[in-house]
C-alpha positions in Angstrom: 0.0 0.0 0.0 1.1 3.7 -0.9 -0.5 6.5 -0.1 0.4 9.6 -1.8 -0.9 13.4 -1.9 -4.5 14.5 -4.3 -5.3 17.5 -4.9 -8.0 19.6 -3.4 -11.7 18.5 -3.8 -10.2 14.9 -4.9 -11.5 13.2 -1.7 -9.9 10.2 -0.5 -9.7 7.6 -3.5 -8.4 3.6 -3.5 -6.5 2.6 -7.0 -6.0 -0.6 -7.9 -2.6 -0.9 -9.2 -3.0 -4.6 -10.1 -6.1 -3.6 -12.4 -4.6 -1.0 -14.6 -5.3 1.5 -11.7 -9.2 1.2 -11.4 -10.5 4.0 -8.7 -12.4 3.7 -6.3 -14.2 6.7 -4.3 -14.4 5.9 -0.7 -17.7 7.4 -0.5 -21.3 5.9 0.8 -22.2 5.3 -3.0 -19.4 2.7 -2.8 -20.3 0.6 -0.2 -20.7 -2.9 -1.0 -21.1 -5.1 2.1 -20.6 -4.7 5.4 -20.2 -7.7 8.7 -17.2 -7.6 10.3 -15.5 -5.3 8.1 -16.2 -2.8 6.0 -15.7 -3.2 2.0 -16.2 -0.4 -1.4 -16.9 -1.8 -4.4 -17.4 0.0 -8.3 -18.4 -2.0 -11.6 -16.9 -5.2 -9.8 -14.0 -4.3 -8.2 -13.6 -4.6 -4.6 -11.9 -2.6 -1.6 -12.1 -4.9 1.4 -11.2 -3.6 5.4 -11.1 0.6 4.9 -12.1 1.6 8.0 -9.0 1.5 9.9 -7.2 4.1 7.1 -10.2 6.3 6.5 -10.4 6.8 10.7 -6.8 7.6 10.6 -7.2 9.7 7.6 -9.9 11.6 9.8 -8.0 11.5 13.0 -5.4 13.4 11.3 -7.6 15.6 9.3 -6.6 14.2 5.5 -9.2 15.5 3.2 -7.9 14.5 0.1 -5.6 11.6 -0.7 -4.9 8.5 -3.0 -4.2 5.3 -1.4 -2.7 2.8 -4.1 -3.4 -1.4 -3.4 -1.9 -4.2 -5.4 -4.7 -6.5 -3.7 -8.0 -6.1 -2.4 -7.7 -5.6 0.7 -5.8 -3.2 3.1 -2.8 -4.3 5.3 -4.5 -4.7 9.0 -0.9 -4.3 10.0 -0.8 -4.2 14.3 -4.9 -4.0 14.4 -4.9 -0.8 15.3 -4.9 2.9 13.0 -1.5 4.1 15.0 0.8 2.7 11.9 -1.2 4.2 9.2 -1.4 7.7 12.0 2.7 7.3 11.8 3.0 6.9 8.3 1.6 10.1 7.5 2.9 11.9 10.3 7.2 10.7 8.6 5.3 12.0 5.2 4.3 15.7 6.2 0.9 16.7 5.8 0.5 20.2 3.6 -2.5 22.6 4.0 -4.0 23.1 0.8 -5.7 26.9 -0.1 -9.3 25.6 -0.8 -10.9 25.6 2.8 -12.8 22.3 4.0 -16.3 22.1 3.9 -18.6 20.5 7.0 -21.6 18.9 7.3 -23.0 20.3 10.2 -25.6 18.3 11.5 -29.0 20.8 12.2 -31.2 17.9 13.7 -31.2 15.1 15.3 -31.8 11.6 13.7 -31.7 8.2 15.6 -31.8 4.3 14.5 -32.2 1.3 16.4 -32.3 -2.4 15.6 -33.2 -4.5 18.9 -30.5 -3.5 21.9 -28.5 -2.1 19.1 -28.4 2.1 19.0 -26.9 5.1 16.8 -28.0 8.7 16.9 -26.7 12.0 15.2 -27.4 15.2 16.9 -26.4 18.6 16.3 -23.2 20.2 17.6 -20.4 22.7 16.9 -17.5 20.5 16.9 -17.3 16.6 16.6 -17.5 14.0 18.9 -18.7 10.3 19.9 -19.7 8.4 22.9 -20.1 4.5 22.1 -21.1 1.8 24.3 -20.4 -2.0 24.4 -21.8 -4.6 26.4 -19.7 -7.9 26.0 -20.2 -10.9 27.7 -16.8 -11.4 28.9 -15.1 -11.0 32.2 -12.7 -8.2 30.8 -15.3 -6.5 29.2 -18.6 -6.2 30.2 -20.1 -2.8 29.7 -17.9 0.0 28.8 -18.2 3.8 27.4 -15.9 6.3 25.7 -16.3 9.7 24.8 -13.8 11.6 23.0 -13.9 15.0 21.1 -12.4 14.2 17.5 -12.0 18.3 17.0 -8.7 18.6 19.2 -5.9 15.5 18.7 -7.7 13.4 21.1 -7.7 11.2 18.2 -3.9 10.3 18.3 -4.0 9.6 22.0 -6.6 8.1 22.6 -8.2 6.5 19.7 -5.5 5.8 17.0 -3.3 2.9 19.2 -6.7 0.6 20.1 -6.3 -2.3 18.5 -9.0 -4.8 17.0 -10.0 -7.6 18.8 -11.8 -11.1 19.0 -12.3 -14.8 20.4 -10.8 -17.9 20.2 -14.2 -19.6 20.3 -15.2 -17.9 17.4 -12.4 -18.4 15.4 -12.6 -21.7 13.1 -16.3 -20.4 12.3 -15.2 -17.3 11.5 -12.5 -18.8 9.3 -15.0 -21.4 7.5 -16.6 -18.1 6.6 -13.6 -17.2 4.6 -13.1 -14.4 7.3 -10.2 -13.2 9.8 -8.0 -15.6 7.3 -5.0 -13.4 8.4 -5.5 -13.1 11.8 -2.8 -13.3 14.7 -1.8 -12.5 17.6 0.6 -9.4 16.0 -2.9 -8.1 14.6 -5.7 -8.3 16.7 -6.4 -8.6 21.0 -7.3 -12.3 21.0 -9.8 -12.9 23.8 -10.1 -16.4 25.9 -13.0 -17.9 28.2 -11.8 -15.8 31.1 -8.7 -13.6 29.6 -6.1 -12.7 27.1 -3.8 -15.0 24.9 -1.3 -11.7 24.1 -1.8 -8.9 26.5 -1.1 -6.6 28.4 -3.8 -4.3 27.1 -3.5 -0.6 25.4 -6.0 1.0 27.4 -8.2 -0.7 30.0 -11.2 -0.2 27.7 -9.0 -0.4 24.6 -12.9 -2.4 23.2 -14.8 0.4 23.5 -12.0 2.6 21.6 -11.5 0.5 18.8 -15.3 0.6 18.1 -15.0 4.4 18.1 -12.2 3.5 15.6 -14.3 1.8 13.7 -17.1 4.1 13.8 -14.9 7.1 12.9 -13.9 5.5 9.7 -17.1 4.2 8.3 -18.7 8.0 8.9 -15.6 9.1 6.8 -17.8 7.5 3.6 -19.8 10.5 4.0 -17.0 12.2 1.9 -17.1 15.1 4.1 -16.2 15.6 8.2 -18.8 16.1 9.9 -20.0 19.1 13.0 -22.2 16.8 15.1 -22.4 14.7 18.2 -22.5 10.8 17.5 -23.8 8.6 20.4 -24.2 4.7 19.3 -24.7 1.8 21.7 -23.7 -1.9 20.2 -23.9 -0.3 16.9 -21.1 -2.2 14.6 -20.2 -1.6 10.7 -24.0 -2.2 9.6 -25.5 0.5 11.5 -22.5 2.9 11.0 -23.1 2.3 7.2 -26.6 2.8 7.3 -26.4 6.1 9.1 -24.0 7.1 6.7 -26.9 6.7 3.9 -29.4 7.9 5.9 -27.8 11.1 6.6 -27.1 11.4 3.1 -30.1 10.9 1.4 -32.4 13.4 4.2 -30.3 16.8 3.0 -33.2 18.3 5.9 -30.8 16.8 8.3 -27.4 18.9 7.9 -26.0 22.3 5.8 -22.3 22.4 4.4 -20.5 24.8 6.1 -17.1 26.4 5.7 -15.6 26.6 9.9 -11.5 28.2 10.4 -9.3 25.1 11.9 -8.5 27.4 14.8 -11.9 28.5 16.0 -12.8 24.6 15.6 -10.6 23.9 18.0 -11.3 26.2 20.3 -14.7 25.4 20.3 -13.4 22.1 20.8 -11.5 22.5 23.5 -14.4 24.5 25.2 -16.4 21.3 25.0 -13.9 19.2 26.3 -13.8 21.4 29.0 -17.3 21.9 29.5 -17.8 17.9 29.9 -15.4 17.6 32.0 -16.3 19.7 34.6 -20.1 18.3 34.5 -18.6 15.1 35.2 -16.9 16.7 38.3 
């Protein structure tokens, strides 16, 4: 994989270098199908696992970019989107003149499926609270908020790694799924522990969903001003919010917002949460 510079407007495009350099958009338009990971598709040809990339691409406020595959899926490299985050941090990032465009979100809009939750509401800068309820004694229930508008991203986000069981694993694989997983790529979860700790973060679950959740809203082709609150959500619902979103235009305006009063806005928030928690 190689990700190299686009110019402004260009959005964040996958070509297939191994198919005469076929383009794909990474926009909701693309979407092809979505379980345990999250796959583009156009006219046949497919872009499988983009999550992890397009959060870090968000993280780090990439707008525009092309990211060049031999093969059809992205490297999972340690689990996590901290490679990808270093990567372009040893590349240099350059401002371009053209200022980025928002969707700010100017209503709220909710979707539920059984215990399963995700909800957009308005807000100045942008943020997410998930929630996970595993059964499993080093889970359970756990929450995460983090304001995406200030670098929280890189510390707290960016290093949480993917995960899964050992129980689930020979299904999983007679699915033609998790085919590369290891220990070097993903948490790998026992009956009552870990088979390659020690953990990230205490609640590095709950951040990787965030992860993942971060990166499928990035199909919306634009970053989005708006509070995100999902509970068990996953890919499917993260998708379908995505598309939902797009296709009510009632639900958000594009707006033009200066990086620095973002992030003193975000900041304020930050702040603001905090001290209600006091």
């Amino acid at each position: 994989m190689r990700i190299l510079p686009a110019q402004s407007g260009c959005g964040i495009v996958f070509r297939r270098t191994d198919l005469d350099g076929f383009e794909i958009e990474a926009v909701s338009r693309n979407v092809a199908r979505v379980s345990y990971a999250t796959s583009l598709m156009k006219k046949g040809v497919l872009i499988s696992t983009t999550e992890h990339l397009l959060s870090a691409f968000i993280g780090m406020g990439i707008d525009n970019a092309i990211v060049e595959l031999d093969t059809l899926e992205l490297p999972i490299l340690d689990g996590s989107a901290l490679p990808f985050v270093q990567m372009i941090q040893k590349a240099g990032i350059r401002k371009q003149r053209r200022s980025r465009t928002y969707l700010k979100i100017r209503r709220e809009m909710e979707l539920r499926e059984g215990n399963k939750f995700i909800g957009v509401y308005p807000g100045e800068s942008y943020s997410v609270s998930y929630s996970i309820n595993f059964p499993h004694p080093l889970i359970g229930k756990e929450t995460f908020k983090v304001e995406l508008s200030n670098g929280s991203y890189l510390r707290h986000i960016a290093p949480a790694r993917t995960f899964g069981s050992r129980q689930d694993e020979q299904a999983m694989r007679n699915m033609g799924l998790i085919r590369g997983a290891s220990k070097e790529n993903c948490i790998v979860l026992t009956r009552d522990g870990l088979e390659n700790g020690p953990l990230r973060f205490a609640d590095e679950f709950v951040r990787h969903k965030i992860l993942d959740l971060v990166g499928d809203l990035a199909l919306l082709g634009k970053q989005i001003l708006g509070n995100i609150v999902a509970d068990r959500a996953g890919h499917a619902m993260h998708t379908a919010l995505v598309s939902r979103i797009l296709r009510d235009k009632s639900l958000w305006e594009e707006v033009t917002v200066d990086d620095e009063q973002l992030e003193r806005t975000a900041r304020a928030t930050s702040h603001a949460a905090a001290g209600s928690a006091l």
